[in-house]
C-alpha positions, 0 to 999 in steps of 0.5 A: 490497458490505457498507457504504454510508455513504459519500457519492459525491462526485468529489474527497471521502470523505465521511461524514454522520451520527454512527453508533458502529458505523461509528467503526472503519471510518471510522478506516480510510477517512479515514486520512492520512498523509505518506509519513514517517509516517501516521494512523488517523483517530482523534478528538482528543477522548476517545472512550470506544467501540470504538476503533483507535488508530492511528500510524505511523512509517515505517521504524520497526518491532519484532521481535515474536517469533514465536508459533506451536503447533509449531516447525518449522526454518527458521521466523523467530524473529519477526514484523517490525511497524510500531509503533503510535507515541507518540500525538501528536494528543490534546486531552482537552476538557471544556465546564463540567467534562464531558468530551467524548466523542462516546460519551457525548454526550446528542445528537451532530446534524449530525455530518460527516467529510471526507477532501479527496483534491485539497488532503490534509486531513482535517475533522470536524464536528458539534453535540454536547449534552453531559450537563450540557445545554451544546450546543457546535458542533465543527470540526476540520481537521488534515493531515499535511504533505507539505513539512514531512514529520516535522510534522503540524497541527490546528486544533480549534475549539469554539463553545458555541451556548445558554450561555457556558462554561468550556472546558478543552483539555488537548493531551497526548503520550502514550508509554503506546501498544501494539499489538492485535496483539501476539504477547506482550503485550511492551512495545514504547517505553522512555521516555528523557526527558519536556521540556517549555517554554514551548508545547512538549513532547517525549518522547524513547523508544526502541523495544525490541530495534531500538532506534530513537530518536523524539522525540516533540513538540507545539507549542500555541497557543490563538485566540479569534475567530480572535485569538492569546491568551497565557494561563497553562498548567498541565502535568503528566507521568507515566512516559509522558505529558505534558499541558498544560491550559488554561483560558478563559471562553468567551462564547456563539457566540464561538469558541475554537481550539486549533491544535497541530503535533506530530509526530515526528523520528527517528534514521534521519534525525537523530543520536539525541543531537539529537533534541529540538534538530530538533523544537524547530528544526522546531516553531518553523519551522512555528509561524512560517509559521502554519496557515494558510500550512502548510495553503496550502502542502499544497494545493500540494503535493497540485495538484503530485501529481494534475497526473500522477497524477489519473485522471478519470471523467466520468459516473460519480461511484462510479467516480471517487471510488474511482480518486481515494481509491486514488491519494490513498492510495497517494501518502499512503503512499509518495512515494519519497523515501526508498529505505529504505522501501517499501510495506507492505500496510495502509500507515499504516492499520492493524497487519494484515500487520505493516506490512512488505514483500510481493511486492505491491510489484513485481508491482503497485505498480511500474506505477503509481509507473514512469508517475505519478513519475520513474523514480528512484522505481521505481528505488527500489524495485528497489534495497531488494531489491538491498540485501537480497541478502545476506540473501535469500541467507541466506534460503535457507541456512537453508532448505538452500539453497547457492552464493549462491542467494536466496530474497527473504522473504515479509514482511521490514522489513530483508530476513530472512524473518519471516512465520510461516506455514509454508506461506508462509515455505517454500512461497510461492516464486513471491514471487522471481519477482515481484523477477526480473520487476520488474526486466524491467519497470522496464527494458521501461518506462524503457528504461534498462539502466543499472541491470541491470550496476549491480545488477539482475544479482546479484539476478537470478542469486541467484534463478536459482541458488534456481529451479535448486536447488529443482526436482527431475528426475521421471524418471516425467515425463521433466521437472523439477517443482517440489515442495511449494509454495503459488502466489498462490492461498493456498487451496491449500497444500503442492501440486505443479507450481503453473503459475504457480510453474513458469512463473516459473522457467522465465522467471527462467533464460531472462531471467538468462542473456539479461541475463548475456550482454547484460552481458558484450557491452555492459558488460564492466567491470561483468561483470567485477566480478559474475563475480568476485563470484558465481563464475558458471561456464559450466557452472553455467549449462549446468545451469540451462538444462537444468532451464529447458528441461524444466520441467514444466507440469501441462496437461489435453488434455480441458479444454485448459488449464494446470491450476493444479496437479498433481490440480487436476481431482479436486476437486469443481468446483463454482463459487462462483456456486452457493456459498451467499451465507451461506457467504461469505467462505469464509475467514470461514466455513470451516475449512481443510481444507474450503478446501484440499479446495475448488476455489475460488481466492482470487485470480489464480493460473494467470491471474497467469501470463497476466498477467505473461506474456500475449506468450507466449499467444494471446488464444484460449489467455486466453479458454480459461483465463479461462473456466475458472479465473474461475468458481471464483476467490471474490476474497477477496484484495484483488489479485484484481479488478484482474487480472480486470478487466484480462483481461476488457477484453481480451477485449472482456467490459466489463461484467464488466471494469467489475464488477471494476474498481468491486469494486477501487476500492471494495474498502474504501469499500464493504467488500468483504471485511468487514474495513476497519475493521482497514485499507485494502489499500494495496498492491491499490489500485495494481491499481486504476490497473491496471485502468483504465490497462492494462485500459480504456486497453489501455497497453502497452510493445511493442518500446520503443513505447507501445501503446493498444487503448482500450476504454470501460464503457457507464456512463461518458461519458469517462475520462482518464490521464496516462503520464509515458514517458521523461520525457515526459507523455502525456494520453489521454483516451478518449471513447465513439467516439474517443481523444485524444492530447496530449504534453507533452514536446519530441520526437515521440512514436511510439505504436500505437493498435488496431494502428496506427502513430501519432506525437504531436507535441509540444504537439498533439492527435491524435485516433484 
């Protein structure tokens, strides 16, 4: 834990007391967004200190290209990144002529900052005695609307509290926006047009290279005392910035408030010729409905999300407060509802990792959307990499690669490679394993087949025909070995026989040839169509069982566990319990080459495997591997804990299980890693749910059977989910000597709980 700031409380984040070091963080953890787009929680009033402008257009991304100190073929041209979007939300304020800057300010007292995570809005308030000696009290509330999806709204209030005053809003657009991490300082927005009438105003632009179209817009309204005012309003542009001002005497104690919707519309959803006509159409519907009516409407909408979603914790406010803010941050990032975008790593949080796609999202985020929304939402997610095939198998030609063979990119927005690392881009391999089992997951937990002959095959024979091409036959080891990669631990590069690398290999034949045969026998059509399209032979897949069945695993006999790679075993093996405290982070404090000569692991790797896989060992065989890996894994990825948490409850160790499970939920409350300011791990937060569901809860898909082997930490008096399992809802709830079942379904639903058979009515409760 590297910060405590942040106030426990059951369904808020909440922050008291102004303090400028924490401004950035704080920008980070009170984050909003829609699923269309979202928000760092910067001011509406000018802020002259350490700052992180921050907001995000889903889907809506530049080329930045790429930037590296020696080239090597097959790197990407460019770094695919979210763009820092036109900033909508500005209100330039001065009291009496002083501007308002909380920087600046002579005493900012009574200064508070909510996130409410149960009805998605965020507040701020706080008395503020400026320069010229005026004191004012400030409230602000502003939400990003999940009904009206390309709108947001603020209602920004000023009370003077020892004089009247003239006050001055000037809400703004502002175009003139980059990016901190820009590779080359390029400009990203080229400004079309710049209107405004009446109360509105929009800028029209156009993004560099990808050449997205976004409107821009604003709709204002000024209130005295909770009144409507007409008033006379000044404007003014620039290249790219338009700004109204307005003026008005305000007596002590009255209150005076600026209400301004904004947002953006674009053409991935509009024709880009109409742009202006949709937000004007969208401006004048929300204005018309009103704050306060689209501030109820949000309350709805976030009751509608947390009936399935919500987890509770009884007896244990950090605990409870961090599952929620992993669950509310998730759902603020992606809803589904549009199967062209996916789940970038920061979300609308931040710029790091480029705001593109990872392997994170089938190996952790799928779990979570498959039991908290209908199955079309996961299903979603697999058809982004259907409709990437193409280029996944271009992927792979650039890289030497033939015969349709796909190798799905690192980080990608359209489905080309563009991370720029070379011992990611290249070695990084196993991410094609993550697609393969998502699609085995999706089906174990749906029960619906429909989608493997429809899509999932081709995608499944693109990736063994990449794990058929890469490995290479050692007649030294009479096996096949795959050369030259980087597993889940990224503090190893450019190593042999990576187990959980090799093991997904092997998996990904044996399931493609399992599901080539099940396709052919059940639905002959569709096979008929892929065989005709990929021109599979039977002797092709005679190949690919050969290199399956001999694929190597690198084992030590003396230690009894599969080493996570070849000459693992030479290294010094000190744990990181005997690392110096002031050595940590390694990847802050080391150079590379001492990390890469360390034994340390930044995150489940062999045990990835036993995750993923953990049918195919005994409990004895995890123990084994657990005891021995854990020791040195440092947990400097955000997608560490949750996997540890989930093996240590399965092995019975709950208070280890519970030190990692508040590790993930608090990863960025508590600023784990000492980088929250540059954003939120987004995608690890569903290895959060992970933790308590499949870890405490012990869910599991067995044999097309939900089951339970339900454990509880000491510090908690009950926790309960909710799994939404072919279109049926089960509540469990666990208590610290009995578990209770209740479903809300119509048909009897059969479960196995600590091994034993169990059916739950509809409508019922059973307690076991």
């Amino acid at each position: 834990m590297n910060q405590d700031y942040i106030k426990p409380d059951n369904w808020s984040i909440i922050e008291e007391g102004f303090d400028a070091d924490q401004v950035k963080s704080s920008e980070s953890l009170f984050s909003i967004g829609n699923g269309a787009m979202g928000q760092r929680a910067n001011f509406e009033e000018q802020y002259s200190g350490p700052t992180f402008q921050g907001s995000y257009i889903a889907g809506v991304y530049y080329p930045d290209k790429t930037k590296v100190g020696w080239w090597k073929n097959g790197y990407p041209e460019y770094f695919a990144k979210v763009l820092n979007a036109p900033n909508w939300i500005g209100i330039h304020v001065t009291i009496n002529g002083e501007t308002l800057d909380l920087f600046t300010c002579q005493k900012v007292e009574n200064f508070r900052r909510e996130l409410n995570m149960k009805e998605g809005w965020l507040s701020r308030s706080f008395t503020a005695t400026l320069s010229n000696s005026v004191e004012i009290q400030v409230e602000t509330k502003r939400f990003l609307s999940l009904d009206f999806d390309e709108v947001g709204a603020i209602a920004y209030h000023i009370t003077p509290l020892n004089s009247d005053v003239l006050v001055n809003f000037s809400p703004y657009l502002d175009n003139g926006i980059t990016n901190e991490d820009s590779n080359w300082d390029d400009k990203f927005w080229d400004v079309l047009s710049i209107n405004h009438e009446a109360n509105q105003a929009f800028i029209v632009s156009r993004t560099m290279k990808t050449d997205f179209h976004v409107c821009t817009a604003m709709q204002l309204q000024t209130l005295i005392n909770g009144k409507e005012i007409e008033q006379d309003k000044t404007a003014s542009n620039r290249d790219d910035f338009v700004e109204f001002k307005y003026q008005n005497q305000v007596h002590k104690n009255d209150t005076i408030t600026m209400i301004k919707f904004g947002g953006y519309t674009t053409d991935r959803n509009h024709d880009k010729d109409n742009l202006i006509a949709v937000a004007k159409k969208t401006l004048d519907e929300v204005s018309k409905l009103g704050y306060n009516e689209l501030l109820e409407l949000q309350k709805k909408a976030w009751a509608e999300i947390w009936e399935k979603a919500d987890i509770t914790i009884e007896g244990d406010v950090k605990a409870q407060q961090g599952i929620r803010f992993n669950i509310f941050q998730l759902n603020q990032t992606y809803l589904g509802k549009d199967a062209r975008l996916n789940i970038g790593p920061k979300g609308f949080t931040g710029e790091k990792y480029g705001g593109s796609t990872y392997w994170d999202t089938e190996a952790y985020c799928i779990p979570f959307y498959l039991a908290t929304k209908n199955q079309e939402v996961a299903r979603n997610l697999l058809a982004y990499r259907y409709h990437h095939l193409e280029k996944a198998i271009e992927n792979a030609e650039k890289l030497g690669f033939k015969n349709g063979a796909a190798l799905y990119p690192m980080v990608t927005m359209n489905g080309e490679e563009c991370h720029n690392e070379w011992e990611i881009t290249f070695e990084e391999i196993h991410r094609n394993g993550a697609i393969a089992f998502a699609i085995y997951n999706y089906y174990r937990f749906t029960g619906d087949y429909t989608y493997i002959p429809e899509k999932g095959l081709e995608v499944l024979i693109g990736i063994a025909r990449f794990w058929h091409q890469r490995a290479t036959f050692s007649e030294a080891k009479n096996k096949y070995v795959i050369l030259g990669v980087t597993g889940p631990n990224e503090y190893e590069n450019n190593v042999n026989n990576n187990f959980y690398t090799n093991y997904l290999a092997k998996w990904c034949i044996h399931y493609t040839l399992e599901n080539i045969d099940k396709v052919e026998a059940e639905h002959a059509s569709d096979f008929k169509r892929i065989m005709k399209k990929v021109q599979l032979s039977k002797k092709e897949l005679s190949l690919w069982k050969k290199v399956a069945d001999a694929m190597y695993f690198p084992f030590s006999e003396e230690k009894k566990v599969y080493l996570q790679q070849d000459g693992f075993l030479d290294k010094e093996l000190i744990t990181a319990a005997n690392l110096d405290k002031s050595q940590r982070p390694i990847n802050q404090k080391w150079s590379w080459d001492r990390i890469l000569r360390s034994p340390y692991i930044k995150q489940a790797d062999t045990l990835q495997g036993f995750y993923f896989f953990e049918d195919d060992f005994t409990t004895e065989e995890l123990e084994r591997h657990f005891d021995f890996y854990e020791p040195f894994t440092v947990h400097e990825s955000s997608l560490s804990p949750c996997v540890h948490s989930i093996q240590a409850a399965k092995l019975g160790r709950m208070e280890q299980a519970y030190t990692f499970y508040l590790r993930t939920s608090r990863l960025d409350l508590d600023d784990y890693n000492h980088e929250v300011h540059e954003g939120l791990h987004i995608t690890s937060m569903a290895g959060t749910w992970m933790s308590i569901v499949e870890g405490f809860g012990g869910m599991r898909v067995k044999n097309d059977t939900l089951s339970f082997s339900p454990k509880i930490p000491k510090q908690w008096n009950g926790y309960s989910f909710k799994i939404n399992f072919r279109n049926q809802i089960l509540k469990v709830h666990v208590h610290q000597n009995e578990t209770h079942f209740e479903l809300d379904g119509k048909t009897v639903l059969d479960i196995i709980v600590n091994g034993k058979a169990v059916k739950i009515q509809p409508n019922s409760l059973v307690k076991v």
